[in-house]
ChimeraX commands (.cxc) that place a marker at each C-alpha (Angstrom):
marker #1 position -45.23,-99.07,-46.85 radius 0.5
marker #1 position -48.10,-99.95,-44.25 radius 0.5
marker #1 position -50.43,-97.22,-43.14 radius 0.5
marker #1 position -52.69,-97.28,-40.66 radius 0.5
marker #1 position -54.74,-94.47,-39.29 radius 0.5
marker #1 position -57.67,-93.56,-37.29 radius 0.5
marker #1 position -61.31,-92.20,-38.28 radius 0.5
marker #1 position -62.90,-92.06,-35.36 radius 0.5
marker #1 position -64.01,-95.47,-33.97 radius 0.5
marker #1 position -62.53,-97.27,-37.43 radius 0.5
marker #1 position -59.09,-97.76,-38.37 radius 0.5
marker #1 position -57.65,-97.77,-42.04 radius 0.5
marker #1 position -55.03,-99.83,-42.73 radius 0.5
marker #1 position -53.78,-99.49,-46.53 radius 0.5
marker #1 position -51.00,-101.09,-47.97 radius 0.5
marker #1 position -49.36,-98.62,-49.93 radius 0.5
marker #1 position -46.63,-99.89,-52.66 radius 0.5
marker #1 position -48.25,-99.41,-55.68 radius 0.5
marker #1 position -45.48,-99.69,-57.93 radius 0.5
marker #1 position -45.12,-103.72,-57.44 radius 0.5
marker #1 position -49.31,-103.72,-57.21 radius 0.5
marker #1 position -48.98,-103.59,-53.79 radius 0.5
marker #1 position -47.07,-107.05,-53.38 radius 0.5
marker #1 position -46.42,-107.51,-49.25 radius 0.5
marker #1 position -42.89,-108.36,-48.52 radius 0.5
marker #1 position -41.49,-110.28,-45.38 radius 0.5
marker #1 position -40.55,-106.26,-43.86 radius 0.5
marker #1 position -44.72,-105.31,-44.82 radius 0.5
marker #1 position -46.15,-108.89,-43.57 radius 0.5
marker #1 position -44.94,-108.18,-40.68 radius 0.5
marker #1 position -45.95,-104.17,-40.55 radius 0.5
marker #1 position -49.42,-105.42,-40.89 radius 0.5
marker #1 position -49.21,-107.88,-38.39 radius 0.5
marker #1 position -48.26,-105.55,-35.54 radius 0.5
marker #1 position -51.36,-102.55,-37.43 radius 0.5
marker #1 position -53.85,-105.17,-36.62 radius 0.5
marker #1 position -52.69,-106.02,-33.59 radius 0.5
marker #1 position -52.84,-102.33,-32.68 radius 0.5
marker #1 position -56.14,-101.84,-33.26 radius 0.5
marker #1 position -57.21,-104.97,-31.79 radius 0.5
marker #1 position -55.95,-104.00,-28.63 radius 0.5
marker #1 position -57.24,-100.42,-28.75 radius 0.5
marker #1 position -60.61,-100.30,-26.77 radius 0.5
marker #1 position -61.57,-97.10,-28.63 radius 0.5
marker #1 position -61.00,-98.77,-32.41 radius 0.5
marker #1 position -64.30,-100.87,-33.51 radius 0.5
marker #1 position -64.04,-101.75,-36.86 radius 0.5
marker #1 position -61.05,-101.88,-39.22 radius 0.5
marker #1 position -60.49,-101.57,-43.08 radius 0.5
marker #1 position -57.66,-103.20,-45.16 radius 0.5
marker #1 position -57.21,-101.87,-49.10 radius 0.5
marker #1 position -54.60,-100.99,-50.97 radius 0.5
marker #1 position -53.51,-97.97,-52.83 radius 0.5
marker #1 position -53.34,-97.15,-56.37 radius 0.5
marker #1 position -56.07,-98.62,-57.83 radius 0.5
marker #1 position -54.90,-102.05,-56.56 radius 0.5
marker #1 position -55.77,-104.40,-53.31 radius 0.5
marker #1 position -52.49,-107.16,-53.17 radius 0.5
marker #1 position -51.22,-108.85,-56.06 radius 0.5
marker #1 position -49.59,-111.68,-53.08 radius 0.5
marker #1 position -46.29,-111.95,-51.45 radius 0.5
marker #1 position -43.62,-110.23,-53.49 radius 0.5
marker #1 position -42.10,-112.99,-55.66 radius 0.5
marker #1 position -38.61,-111.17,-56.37 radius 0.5
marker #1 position -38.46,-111.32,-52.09 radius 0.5
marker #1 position -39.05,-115.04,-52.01 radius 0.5
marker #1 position -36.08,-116.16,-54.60 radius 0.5
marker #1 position -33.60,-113.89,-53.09 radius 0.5
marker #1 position -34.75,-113.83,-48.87 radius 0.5
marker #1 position -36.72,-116.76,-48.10 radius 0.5
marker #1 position -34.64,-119.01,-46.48 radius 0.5
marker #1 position -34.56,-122.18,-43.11 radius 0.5
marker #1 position -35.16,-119.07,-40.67 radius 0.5
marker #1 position -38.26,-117.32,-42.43 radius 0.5
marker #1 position -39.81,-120.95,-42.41 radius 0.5
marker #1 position -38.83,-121.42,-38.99 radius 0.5
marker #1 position -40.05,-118.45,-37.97 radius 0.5
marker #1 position -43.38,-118.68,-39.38 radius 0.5
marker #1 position -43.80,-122.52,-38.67 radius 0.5
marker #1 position -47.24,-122.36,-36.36 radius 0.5
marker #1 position -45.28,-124.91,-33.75 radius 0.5
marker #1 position -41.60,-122.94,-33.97 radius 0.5
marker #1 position -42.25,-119.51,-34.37 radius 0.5
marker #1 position -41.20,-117.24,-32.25 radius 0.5
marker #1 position -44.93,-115.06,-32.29 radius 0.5
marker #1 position -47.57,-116.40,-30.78 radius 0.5
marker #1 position -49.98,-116.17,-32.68 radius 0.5
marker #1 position -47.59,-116.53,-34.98 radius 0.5
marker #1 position -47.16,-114.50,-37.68 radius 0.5
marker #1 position -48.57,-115.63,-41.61 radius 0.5
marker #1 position -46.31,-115.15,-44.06 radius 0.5
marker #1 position -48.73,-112.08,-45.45 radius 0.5
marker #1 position -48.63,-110.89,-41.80 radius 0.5
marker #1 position -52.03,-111.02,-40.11 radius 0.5
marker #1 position -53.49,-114.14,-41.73 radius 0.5
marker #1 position -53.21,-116.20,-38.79 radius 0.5
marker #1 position -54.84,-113.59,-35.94 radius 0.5
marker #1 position -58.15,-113.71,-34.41 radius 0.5
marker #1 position -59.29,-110.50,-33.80 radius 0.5
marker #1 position -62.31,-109.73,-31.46 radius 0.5
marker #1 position -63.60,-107.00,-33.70 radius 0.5
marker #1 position -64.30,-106.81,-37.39 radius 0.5
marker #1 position -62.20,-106.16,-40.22 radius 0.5
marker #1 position -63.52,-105.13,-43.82 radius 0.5
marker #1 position -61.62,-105.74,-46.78 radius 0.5
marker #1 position -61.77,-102.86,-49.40 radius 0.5
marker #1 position -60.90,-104.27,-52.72 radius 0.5
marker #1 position -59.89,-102.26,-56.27 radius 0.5
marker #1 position -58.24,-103.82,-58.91 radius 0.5
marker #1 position -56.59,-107.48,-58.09 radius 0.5
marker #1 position -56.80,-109.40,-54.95 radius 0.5
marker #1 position -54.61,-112.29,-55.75 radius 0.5
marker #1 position -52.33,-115.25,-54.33 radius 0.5
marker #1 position -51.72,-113.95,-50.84 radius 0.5
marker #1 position -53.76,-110.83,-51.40 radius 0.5
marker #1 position -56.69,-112.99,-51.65 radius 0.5
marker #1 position -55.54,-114.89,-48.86 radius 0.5
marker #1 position -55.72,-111.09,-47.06 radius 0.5
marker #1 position -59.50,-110.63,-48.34 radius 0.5
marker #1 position -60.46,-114.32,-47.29 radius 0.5
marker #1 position -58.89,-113.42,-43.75 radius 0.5
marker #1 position -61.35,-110.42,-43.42 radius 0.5
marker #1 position -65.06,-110.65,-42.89 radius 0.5
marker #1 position -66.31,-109.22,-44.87 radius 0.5
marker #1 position -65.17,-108.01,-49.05 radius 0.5
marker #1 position -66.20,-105.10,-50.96 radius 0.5
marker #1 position -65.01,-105.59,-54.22 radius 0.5
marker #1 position -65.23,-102.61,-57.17 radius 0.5
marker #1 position -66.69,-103.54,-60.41 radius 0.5
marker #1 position -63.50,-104.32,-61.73 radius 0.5
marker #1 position -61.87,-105.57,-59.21 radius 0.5
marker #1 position -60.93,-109.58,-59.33 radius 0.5
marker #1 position -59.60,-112.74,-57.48 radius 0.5
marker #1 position -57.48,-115.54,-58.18 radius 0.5
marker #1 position -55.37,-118.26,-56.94 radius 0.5
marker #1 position -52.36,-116.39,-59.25 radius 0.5
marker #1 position -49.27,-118.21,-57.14 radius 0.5
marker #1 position -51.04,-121.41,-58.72 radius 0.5
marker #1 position -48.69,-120.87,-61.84 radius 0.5
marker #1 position -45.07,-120.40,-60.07 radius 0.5
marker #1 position -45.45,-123.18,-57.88 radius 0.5
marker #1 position -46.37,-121.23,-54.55 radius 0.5
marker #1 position -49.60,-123.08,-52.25 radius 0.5
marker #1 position -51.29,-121.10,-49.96 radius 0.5
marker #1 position -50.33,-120.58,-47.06 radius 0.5
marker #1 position -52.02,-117.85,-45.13 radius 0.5
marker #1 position -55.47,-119.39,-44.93 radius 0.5
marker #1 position -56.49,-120.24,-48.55 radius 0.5
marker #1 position -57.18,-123.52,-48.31 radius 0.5
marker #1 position -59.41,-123.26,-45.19 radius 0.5
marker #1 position -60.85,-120.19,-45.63 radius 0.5
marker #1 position -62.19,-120.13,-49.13 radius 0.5
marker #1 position -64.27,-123.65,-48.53 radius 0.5
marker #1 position -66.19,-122.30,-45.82 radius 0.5
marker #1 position -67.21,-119.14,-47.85 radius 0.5
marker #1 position -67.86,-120.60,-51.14 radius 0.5
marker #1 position -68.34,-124.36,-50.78 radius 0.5
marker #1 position -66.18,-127.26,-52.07 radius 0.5
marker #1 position -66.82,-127.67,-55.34 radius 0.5
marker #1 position -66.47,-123.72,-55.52 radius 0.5
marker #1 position -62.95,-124.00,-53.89 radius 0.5
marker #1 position -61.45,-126.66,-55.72 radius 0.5
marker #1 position -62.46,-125.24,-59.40 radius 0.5
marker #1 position -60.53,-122.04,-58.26 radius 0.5
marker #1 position -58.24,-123.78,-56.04 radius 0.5
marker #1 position -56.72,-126.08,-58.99 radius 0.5
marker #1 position -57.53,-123.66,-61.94 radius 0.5
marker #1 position -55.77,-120.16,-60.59 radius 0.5
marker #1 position -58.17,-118.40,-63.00 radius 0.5
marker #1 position -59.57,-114.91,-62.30 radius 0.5
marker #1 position -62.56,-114.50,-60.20 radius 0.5
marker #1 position -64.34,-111.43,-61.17 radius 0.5
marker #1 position -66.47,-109.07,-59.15 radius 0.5
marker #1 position -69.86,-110.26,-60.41 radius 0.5
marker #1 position -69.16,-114.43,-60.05 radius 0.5
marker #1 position -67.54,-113.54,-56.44 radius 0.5
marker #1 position -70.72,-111.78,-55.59 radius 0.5
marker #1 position -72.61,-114.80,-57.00 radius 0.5
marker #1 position -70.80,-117.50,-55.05 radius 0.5
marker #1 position -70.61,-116.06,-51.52 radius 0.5
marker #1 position -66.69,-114.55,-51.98 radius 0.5
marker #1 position -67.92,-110.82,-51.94 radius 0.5
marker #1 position -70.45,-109.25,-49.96 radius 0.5
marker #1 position -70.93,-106.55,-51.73 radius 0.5
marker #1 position -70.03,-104.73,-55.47 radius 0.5
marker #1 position -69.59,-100.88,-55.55 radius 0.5
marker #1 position -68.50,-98.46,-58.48 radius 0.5
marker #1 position -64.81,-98.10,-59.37 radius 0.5
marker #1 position -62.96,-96.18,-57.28 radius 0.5
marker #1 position -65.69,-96.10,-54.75 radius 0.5
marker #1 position -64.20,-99.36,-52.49 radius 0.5
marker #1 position -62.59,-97.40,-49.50 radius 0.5
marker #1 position -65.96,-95.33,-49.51 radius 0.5
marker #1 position -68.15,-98.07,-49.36 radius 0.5
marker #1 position -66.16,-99.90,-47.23 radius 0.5
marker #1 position -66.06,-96.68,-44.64 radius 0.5
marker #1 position -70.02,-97.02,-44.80 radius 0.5
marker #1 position -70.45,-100.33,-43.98 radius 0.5
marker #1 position -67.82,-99.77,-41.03 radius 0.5
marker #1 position -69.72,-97.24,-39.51 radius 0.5
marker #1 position -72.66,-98.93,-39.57 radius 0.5
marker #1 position -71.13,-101.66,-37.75 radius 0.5
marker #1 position -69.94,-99.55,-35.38 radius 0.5
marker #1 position -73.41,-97.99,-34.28 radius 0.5
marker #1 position -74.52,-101.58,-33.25 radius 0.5
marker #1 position -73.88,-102.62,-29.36 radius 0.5
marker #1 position -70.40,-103.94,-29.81 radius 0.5
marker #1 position -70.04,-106.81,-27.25 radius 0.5
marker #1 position -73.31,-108.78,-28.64 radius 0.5
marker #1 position -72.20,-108.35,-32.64 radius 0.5
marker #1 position -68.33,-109.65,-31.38 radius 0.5
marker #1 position -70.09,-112.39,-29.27 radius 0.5
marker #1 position -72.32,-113.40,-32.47 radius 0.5
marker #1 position -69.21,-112.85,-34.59 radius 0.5
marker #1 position -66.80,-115.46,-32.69 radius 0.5
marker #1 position -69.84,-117.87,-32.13 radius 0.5
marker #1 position -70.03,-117.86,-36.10 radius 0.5
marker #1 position -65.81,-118.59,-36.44 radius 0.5
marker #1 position -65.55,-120.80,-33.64 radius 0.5
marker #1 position -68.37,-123.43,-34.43 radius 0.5
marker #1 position -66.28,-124.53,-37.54 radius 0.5
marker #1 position -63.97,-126.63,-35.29 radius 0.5
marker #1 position -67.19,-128.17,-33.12 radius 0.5
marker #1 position -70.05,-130.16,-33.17 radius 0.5
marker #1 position -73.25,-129.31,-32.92 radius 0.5
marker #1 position -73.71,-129.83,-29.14 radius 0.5
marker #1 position -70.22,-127.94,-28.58 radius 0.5
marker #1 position -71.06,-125.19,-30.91 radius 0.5
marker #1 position -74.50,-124.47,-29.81 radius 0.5
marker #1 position -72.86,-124.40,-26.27 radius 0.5
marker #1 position -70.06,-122.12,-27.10 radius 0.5
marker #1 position -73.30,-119.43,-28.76 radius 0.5
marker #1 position -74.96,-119.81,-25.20 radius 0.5
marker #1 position -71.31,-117.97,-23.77 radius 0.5
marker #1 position -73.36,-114.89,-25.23 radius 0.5
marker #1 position -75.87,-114.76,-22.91 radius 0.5
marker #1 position -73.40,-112.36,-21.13 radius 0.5
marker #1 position -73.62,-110.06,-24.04 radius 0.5
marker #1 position -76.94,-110.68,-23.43 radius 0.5
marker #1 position -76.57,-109.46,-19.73 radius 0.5
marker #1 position -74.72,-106.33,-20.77 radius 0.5
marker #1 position -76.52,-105.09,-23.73 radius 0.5
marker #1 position -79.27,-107.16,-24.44 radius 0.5
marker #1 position -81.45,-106.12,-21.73 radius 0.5
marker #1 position -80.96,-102.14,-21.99 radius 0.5
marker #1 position -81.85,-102.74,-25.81 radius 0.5
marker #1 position -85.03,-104.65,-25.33 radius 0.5
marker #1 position -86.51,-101.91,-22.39 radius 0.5
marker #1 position -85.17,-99.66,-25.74 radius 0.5
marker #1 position -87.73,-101.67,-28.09 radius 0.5
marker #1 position -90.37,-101.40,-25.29 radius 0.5
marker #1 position -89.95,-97.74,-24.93 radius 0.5
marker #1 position -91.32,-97.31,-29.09 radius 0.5
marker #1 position -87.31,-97.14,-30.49 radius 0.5
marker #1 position -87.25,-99.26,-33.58 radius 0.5
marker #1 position -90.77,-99.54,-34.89 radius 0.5
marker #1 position -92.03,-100.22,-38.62 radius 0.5
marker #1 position -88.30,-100.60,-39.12 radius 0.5
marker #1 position -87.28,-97.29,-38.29 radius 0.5
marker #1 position -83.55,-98.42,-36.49 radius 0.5
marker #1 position -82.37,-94.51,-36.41 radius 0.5
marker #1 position -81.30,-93.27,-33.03 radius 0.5
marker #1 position -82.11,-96.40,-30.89 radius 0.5
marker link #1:1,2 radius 0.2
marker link #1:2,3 radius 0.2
marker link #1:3,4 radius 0.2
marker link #1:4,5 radius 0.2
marker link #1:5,6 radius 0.2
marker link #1:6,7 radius 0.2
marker link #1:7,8 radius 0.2
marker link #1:8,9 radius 0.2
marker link #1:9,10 radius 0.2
marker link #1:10,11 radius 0.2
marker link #1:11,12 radius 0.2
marker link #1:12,13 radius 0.2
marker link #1:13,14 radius 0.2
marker link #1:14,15 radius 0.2
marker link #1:15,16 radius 0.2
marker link #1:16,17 radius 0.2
marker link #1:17,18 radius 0.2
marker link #1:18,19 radius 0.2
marker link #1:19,20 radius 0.2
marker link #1:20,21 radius 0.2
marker link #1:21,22 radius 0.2
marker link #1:22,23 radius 0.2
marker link #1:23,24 radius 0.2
marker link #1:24,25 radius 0.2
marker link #1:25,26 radius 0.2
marker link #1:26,27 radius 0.2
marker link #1:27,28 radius 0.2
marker link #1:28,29 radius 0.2
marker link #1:29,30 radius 0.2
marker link #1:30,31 radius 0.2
marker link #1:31,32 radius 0.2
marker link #1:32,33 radius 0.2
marker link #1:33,34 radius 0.2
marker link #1:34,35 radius 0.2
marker link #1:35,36 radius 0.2
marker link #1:36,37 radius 0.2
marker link #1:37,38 radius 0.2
marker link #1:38,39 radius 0.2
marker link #1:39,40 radius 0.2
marker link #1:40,41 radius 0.2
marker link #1:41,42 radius 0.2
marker link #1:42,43 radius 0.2
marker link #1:43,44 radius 0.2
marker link #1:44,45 radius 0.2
marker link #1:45,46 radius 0.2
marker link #1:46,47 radius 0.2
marker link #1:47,48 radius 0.2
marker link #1:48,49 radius 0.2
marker link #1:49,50 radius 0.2
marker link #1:50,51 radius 0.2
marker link #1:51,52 radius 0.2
marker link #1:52,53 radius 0.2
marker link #1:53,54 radius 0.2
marker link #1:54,55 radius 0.2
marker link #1:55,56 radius 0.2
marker link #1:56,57 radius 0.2
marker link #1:57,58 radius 0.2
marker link #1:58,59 radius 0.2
marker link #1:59,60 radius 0.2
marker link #1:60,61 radius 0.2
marker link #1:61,62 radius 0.2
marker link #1:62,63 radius 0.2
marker link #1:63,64 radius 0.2
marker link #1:64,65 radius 0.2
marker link #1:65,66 radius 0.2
marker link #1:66,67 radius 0.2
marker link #1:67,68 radius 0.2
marker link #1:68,69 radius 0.2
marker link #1:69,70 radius 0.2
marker link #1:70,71 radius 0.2
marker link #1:71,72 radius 0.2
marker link #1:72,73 radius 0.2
marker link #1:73,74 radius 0.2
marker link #1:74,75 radius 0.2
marker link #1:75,76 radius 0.2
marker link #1:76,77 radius 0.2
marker link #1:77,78 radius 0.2
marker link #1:78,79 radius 0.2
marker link #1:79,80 radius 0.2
marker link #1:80,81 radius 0.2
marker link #1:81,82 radius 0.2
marker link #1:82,83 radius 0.2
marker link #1:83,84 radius 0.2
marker link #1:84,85 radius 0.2
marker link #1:85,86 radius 0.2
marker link #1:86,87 radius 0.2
marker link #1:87,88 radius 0.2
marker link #1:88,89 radius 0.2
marker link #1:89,90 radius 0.2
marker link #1:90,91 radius 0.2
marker link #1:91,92 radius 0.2
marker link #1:92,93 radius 0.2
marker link #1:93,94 radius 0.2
marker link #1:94,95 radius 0.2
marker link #1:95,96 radius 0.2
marker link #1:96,97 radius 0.2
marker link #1:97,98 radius 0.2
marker link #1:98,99 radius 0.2
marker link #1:99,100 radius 0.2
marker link #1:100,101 radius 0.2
marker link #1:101,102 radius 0.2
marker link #1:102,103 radius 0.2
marker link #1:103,104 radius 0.2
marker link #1:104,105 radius 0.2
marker link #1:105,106 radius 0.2
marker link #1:106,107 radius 0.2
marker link #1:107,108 radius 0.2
marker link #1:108,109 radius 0.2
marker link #1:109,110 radius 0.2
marker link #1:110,111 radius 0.2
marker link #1:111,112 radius 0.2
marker link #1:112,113 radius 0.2
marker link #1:113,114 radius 0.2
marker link #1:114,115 radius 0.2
marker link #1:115,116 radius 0.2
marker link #1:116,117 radius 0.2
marker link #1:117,118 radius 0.2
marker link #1:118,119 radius 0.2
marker link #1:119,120 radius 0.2
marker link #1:120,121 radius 0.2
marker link #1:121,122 radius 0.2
marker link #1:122,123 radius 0.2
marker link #1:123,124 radius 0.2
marker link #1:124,125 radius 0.2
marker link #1:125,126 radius 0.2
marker link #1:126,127 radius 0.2
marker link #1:127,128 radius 0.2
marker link #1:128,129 radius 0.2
marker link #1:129,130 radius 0.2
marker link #1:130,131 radius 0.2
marker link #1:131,132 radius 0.2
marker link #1:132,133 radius 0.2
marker link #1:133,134 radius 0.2
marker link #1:134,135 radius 0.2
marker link #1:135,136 radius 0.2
marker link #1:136,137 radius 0.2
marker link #1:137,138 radius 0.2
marker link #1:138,139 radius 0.2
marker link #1:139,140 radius 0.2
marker link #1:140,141 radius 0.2
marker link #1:141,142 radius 0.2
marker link #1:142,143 radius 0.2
marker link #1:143,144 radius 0.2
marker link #1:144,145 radius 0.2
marker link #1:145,146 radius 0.2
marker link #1:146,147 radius 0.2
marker link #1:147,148 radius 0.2
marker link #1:148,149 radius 0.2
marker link #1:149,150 radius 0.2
marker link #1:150,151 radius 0.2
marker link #1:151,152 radius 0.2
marker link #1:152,153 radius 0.2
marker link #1:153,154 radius 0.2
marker link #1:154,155 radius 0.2
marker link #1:155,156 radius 0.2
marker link #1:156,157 radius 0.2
marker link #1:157,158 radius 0.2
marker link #1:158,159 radius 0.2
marker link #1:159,160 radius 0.2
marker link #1:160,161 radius 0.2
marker link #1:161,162 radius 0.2
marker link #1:162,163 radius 0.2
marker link #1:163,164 radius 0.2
marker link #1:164,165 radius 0.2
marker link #1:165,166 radius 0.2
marker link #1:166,167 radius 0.2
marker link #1:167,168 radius 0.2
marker link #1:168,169 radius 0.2
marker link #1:169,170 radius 0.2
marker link #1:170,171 radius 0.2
marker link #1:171,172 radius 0.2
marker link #1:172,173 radius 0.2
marker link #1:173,174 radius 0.2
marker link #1:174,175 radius 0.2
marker link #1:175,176 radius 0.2
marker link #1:176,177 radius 0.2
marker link #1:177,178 radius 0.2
marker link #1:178,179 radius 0.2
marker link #1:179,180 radius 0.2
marker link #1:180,181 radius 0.2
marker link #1:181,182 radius 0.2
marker link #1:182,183 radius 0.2
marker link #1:183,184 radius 0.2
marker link #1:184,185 radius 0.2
marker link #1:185,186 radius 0.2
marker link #1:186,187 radius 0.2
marker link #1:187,188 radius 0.2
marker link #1:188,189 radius 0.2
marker link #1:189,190 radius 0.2
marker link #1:190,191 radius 0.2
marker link #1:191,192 radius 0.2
marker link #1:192,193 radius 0.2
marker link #1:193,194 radius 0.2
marker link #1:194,195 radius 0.2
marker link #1:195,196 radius 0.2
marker link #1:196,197 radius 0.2
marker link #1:197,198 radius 0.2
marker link #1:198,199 radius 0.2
marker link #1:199,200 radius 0.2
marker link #1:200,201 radius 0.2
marker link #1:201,202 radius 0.2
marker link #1:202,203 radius 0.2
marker link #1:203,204 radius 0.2
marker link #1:204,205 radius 0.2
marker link #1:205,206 radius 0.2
marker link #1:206,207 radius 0.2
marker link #1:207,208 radius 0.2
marker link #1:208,209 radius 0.2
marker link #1:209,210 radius 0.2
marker link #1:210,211 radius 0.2
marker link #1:211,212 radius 0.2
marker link #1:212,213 radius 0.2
marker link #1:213,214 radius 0.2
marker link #1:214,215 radius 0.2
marker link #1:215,216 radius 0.2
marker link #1:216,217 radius 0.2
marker link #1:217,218 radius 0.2
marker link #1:218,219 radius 0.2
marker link #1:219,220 radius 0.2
marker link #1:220,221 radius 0.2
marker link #1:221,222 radius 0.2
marker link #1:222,223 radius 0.2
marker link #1:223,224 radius 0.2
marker link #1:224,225 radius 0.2
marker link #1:225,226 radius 0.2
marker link #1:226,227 radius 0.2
marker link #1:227,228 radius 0.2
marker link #1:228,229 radius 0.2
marker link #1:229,230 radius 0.2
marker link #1:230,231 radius 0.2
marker link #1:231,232 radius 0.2
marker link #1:232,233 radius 0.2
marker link #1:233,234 radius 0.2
marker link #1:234,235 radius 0.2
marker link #1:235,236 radius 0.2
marker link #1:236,237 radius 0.2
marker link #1:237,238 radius 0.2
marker link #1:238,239 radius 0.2
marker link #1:239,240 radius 0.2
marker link #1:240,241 radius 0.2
marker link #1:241,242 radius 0.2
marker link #1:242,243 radius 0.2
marker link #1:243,244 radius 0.2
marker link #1:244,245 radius 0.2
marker link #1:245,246 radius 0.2
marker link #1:246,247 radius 0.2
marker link #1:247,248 radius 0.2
marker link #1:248,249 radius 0.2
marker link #1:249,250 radius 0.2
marker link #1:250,251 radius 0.2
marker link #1:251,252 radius 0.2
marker link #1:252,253 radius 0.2
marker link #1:253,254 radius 0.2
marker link #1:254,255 radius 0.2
marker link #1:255,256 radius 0.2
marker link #1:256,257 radius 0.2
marker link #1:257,258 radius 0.2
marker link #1:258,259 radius 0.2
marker link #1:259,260 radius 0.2
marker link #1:260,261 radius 0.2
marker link #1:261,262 radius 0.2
marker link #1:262,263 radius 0.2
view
């Protein structure tokens, strides 16, 4: 019910069970935990993709699994002091990794509950025209778990968080563009293409200075200024290792009146 394949330097990881909307069960969370953690670890993988098939991105954790398996052991096992992974393992799988490399969510049709939770957990969203959010598990009593709370705040503000936070209403394509929860809107039925696009242009960059700049940016939530402005100067080894071969690049004419094609 979890693919994941190779294109080259990015890997697509698609969670394919579109006859419950693609709805991740305990089984699938933790299939997609152990995808990403493949490609995280494979030196040759730069950039990955998470979507969904059949028109649809997540509709959450699969309801019908929580009243009949979720029982003192799943919490156990995914309490973040208790569990037996370490990281351990969100209850929609992956939710609770940091990866060293990027991961772009793909998004048709709904990204809700815990398949938001999935989108928040990527870096970046590309959502088709149709697609939509929404704190869904808001009506059958379910928090969030994997992220929500944290994650969603830091993207689209407070006041932002809480109206969709405490409402559960549907976020379309257009207002999550508007409020910082996509980063981009494509055609329907164009989300795994523009997503691939956007990968691969991530993937031409010098890797080790965009996943220096990339931590930097996570990492300076939990510090203050002095700390986080410390942890960014870490980069200077990117710096070291790329930074210098691409500014005798610059000097050599690559680059100029915006021209960033073969450099």
């Amino acid at each position: 019910m979890i693919q994941h394949e190779n294109r080259g330097a990015i890997s697509i990881v698609t969670i394919n069970r579109p006859q419950a909307r693609n709805a991740v069960n305990p089984k699938m969370a933790t299939a997609l935990y152990n995808a990403f953690a493949v490609f995280d670890n494979d030196d040759a993988q730069k950039v990955a993709i998470l979507t969904g098939s059949g028109g649809a991105f997540c509709a959450g954790f699969d309801l019908k699994a929580a009243a009949g398996s979720v029982d003192e052991e799943w919490f156990a096992a995914h309490d973040l002091e208790t569990g037996s992974k370490d990281p351990c393992e969100g209850p929609m799988g992956p939710t609770r990794l940091l990866l060293s490399k990027p991961v772009i969510a793909a998004i048709a049709g709904p990204a809700v509950a815990g398949g938001m939770e999935l989108a928040l957990w990527c870096d970046m969203r590309v959502m088709e025209q149709s697609a939509y959010m929404g704190v869904y598990c808001r009506r059958w009593g379910v928090p969030l778990i994997d992220g929500g709370t944290v994650r969603l705040p830091r993207l689209v503000g407070h006041g932002h968080a809480m109206d969709l936070i405490l409402t559960g209403r549907q976020v379309t394509a257009d207002e999550a563009m508007r409020i910082g929860l996509a980063s981009r809107i494509c055609a329907d039925g164009t989300a795994l293409e523009s997503a691939l696009s956007l990968a691969e242009e991530l993937a031409a960059f010098p890797q080790a200075c965009m996943r220096a700049d990339r931590l930097s940016a996570i990492e300076q939530w939990s510090l203050d200024g002095k700390q986080a402005l410390a942890n960014e100067w870490r980069s200077a080894d990117a710096f070291r290792k790329e930074g210098v071969s691409g500014a005798a690049r610059f000097a050599s004419g690559k680059g100029r009146s915006g021209d960033f094609e073969n450099i």
